[in-house]
C-alpha positions in Angstrom: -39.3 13.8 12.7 -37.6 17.0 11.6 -35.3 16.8 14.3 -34.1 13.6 13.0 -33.9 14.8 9.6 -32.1 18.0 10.5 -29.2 15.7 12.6 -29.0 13.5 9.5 -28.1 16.5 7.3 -25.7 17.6 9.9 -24.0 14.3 10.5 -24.1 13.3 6.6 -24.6 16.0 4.2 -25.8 15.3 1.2 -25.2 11.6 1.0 -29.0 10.4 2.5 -26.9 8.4 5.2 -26.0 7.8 8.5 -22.9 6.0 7.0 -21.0 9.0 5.8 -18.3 9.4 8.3 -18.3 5.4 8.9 -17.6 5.4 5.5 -15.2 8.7 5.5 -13.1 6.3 7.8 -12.6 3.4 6.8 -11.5 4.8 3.7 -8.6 6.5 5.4 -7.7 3.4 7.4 -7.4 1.5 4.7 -5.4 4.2 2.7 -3.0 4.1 5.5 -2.9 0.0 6.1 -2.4 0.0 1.9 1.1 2.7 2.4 2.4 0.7 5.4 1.9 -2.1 2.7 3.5 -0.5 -0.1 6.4 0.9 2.0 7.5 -2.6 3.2 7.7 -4.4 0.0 9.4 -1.3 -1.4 11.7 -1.7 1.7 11.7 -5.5 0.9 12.9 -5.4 -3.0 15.3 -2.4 -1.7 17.0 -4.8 0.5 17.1 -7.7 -1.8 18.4 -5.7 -4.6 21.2 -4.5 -2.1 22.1 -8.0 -1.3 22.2 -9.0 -5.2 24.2 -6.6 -6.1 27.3 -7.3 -3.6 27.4 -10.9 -5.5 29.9 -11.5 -8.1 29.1 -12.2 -11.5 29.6 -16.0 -10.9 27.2 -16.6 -8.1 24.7 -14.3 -10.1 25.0 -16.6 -12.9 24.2 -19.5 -10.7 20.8 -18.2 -10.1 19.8 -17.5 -13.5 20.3 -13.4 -13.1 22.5 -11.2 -14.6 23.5 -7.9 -13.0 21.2 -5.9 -15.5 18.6 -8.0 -13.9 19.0 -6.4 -10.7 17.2 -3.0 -10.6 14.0 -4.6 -12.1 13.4 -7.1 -9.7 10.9 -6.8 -7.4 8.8 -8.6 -4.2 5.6 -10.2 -4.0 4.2 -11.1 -1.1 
């Protein structure tokens, strides 16, 4: 029984878990899946305000945006 405690403490500190570095983890997957996320709808409303912004005035009009518009559009997915 003490053996089993001792490897707990080593494996988990503190927490009272064997779930520690499950936990540890996932949280850093998910941090990374949520800045690959981030980066492409920045890259996403990057593009699209590129794009809008070789347009004239006219065609602009047409789709109910005005060139102010422009730099505070941005992409949902």
């Amino acid at each position: 029984m003490t053996a089993y405690n001792n490897t707990r403490l080593l494996v988990d500190g503190a927490r009272g878990s064997d779930l520690g570095i499950s936990r540890a983890v996932y949280r850093l997957t998910t941090f990374i899946a949520d800045l690959g996320t981030s980066f492409v709808n920045w890259n996403s409303a990057r593009k699209t305000r590129a794009e809008l912004s070789k347009l004239s005035d006219h065609a602009l009009e047409d789709i109910g945006l005005t060139r102010g518009d422009i730099p505070y559009l941005t992409i949902h997915r």
